[in-house]
Phi, psi and omega in degrees: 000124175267157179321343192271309168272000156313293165307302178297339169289335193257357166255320166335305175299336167278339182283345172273336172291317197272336161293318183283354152311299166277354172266346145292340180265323159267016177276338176296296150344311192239035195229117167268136172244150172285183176069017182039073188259046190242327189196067187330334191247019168272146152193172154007076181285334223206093204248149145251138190255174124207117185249146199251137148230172186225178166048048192108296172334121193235116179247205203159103161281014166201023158087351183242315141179172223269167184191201179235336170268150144247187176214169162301336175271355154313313226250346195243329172316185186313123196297141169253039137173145183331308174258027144345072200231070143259185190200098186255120149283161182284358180220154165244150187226164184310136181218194175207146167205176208227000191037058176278114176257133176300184171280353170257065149064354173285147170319143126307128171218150182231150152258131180258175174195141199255114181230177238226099174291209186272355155268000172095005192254146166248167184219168183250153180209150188218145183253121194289142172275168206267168189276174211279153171306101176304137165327131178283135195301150182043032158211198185306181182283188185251157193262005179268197178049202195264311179260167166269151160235131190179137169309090185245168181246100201265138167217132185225154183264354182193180175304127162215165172257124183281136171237137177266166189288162176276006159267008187304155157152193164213148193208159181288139180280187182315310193254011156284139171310151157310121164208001178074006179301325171328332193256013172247353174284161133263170208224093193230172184206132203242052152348059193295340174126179239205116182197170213267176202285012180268346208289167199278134193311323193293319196289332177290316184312302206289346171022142147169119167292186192245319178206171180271136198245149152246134200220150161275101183265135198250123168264149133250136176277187174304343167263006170084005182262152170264181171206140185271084172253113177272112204281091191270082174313012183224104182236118191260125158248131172255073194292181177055040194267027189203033163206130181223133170285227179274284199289359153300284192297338167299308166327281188315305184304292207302303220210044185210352203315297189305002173262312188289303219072244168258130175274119180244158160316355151285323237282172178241084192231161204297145160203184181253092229266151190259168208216325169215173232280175189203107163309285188256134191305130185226166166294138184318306190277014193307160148238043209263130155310323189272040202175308168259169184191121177334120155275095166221207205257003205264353200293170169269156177044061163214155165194150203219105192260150185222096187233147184282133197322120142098012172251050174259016187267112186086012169281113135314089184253358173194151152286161145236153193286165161303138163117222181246154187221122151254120204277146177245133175254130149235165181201106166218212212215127180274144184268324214274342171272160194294356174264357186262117203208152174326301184281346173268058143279118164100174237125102169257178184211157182236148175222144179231139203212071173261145195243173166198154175276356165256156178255061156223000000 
């Protein structure tokens, strides 16, 4: 073999290195991951709550009084009674839960983080977060953490079944860009229990549930028939659970497949919410038990609402008992669904909640 071709083969080889070179580097460049690993400190700037009742229906953020909207400055203002523990932060950033309540009545929440092991593959691992941050005394709710958190109080005169409204949902506000974060939130509710509407106000504040329960609540409708509801103290809702953008569904397709299957702008897809803290680093797509956990409707003292962008008007998300019920609100950015990806980073969002005692 002579010196010429001995150089074109060896420059052939470099030239082939330096191609798979570039072609790995730009599969990278143009591959979405979940968890924002593209730009960890973009998030949420910007959140507006507002809960709504209809029909009768009465709420209340300290149990004193009652009215039919709440706001965000209902919920943030001067604490209106001492053992308060909410929380609007000025940013939301990803976190994920399976929704397991602890013993003080809070969501288990994990923060997850998606990194790059020593092969270059990434991967995820998560730290359970600390419980929500307490109201600083005599001043607003507090402005830390990833999510939202907050108390609201129900007073109904008799058994009823709860509906959200067709104005419920969560949507990017007007002047934000288009980015698809919307379609990764959730929504949760905490059942803390239930007493009746003479009982002394402080004894309502303290409330709380211990675990996740299920209990039977007997409704009568307007015709005097009964009905038997079963009441699951632990509730995830997932609107916009049927719209992705281009880089959702690339998301879902790169590193969900085996969960999903093929992900289109419709799909509708199942995922898995994390249940404990994760050391060594796993693939996106686990389904390991002992770490993950399905999100469905079957579990006991759990339920699992799904609803299609703008049809959430007349979903049945709880019962409530006679008297007064306090409920715990959560609102965060799901880590574990396939749109929370590098480009829906960032952002404001309005989230609504509206309840009404009718399903129409």
């Amino acid at each position: 073999m002579n010196n010429k071709t001995k150089k074109n083969k060896k420059q052939r080889r470099i030239f082939l290195a330096i191609l798979l070179v570039v072609l790995t580097g730009s599969a990278l460049v143009s591959s979405t991951y979940a968890w924002f690993t593209a730009n960890r400190t973009v998030s949420i700037n910007s959140i507006n709550v507002n809960v709504s009742a209809q029909n009768g229906l009465q709420i209340s953020a300290d149990a004193t009084n009652w009215k039919t909207i709440l706001s965000n400055e209902d919920i943030i203002e001067p604490a209106r009674y001492a053992t308060a523990v909410n929380q609007i932060p000025t940013t939301l950033s990803p976190v994920s839960t399976d929704g397991t309540i602890r013993p003080n009545g809070y969501f288990d929440m994990y923060d997850g983080l998606i990194a790059a092991n020593d092969a270059g593959v990434y991967k995820l691992t998560a730290t359970q977060i600390a419980n929500e941050t307490a109201t600083p005394a005599g001043g607003r709710a507090s402005a830390d953490g990833k999510y939202v958190a907050f108390d609201v109080f129900f007073s109904v005169n008799k058994p009823s079944k709860i509906y959200l409204t067709n104005s419920s949902g969560v949507a990017l506000t007007a002047t934000s860009a288009a980015s698809g974060i919307q379609n990764s939130s959730r929504i949760g509710f905490v059942i803390e229990g239930n007493a009746s509407s003479g009982t002394a106000v402080a004894d309502l504040q303290a409330l709380k549930a211990t675990a996740n329960t299920t209990a039977n609540i007997t409704v009568t409708d307007e015709t005097g028939t009964d009905e038997v509801v079963q009441q699951k103290n632990s509730i995830i809702w997932e609107p916009n659970n049927n719209v992705h953008t281009a880089a959702g569904i690339s998301n879902g397709n790169d590193n969900y497949s085996s969960i999903t299957g093929t992900v289109t702008g419709a799909t509708v897809c199942p995922y898995y919410g994390v249940k404990a803290a994760i050391t060594d680093g796993v693939d996106l797509d686990t389904t390991d038990s002992t770490i993950v956990t399905a999100i469905n409707d079957t579990r006991s003292g759990y339920k699992f609402i799904s609803t299609n962008n703008g049809a959430e008007g007349g979903t049945n998300v709880f019962a409530l008992d006679k008297g007064v019920t306090k409920v715990r609100v959560y609102m965060w950015v799901e880590g574990q669904d396939i749109d929370c990806e590098n480009t829906a980073s960032g952002g404001s969002m309005d989230f609504n909640i509206g309840f009404s005692l009718d399903n129409e």
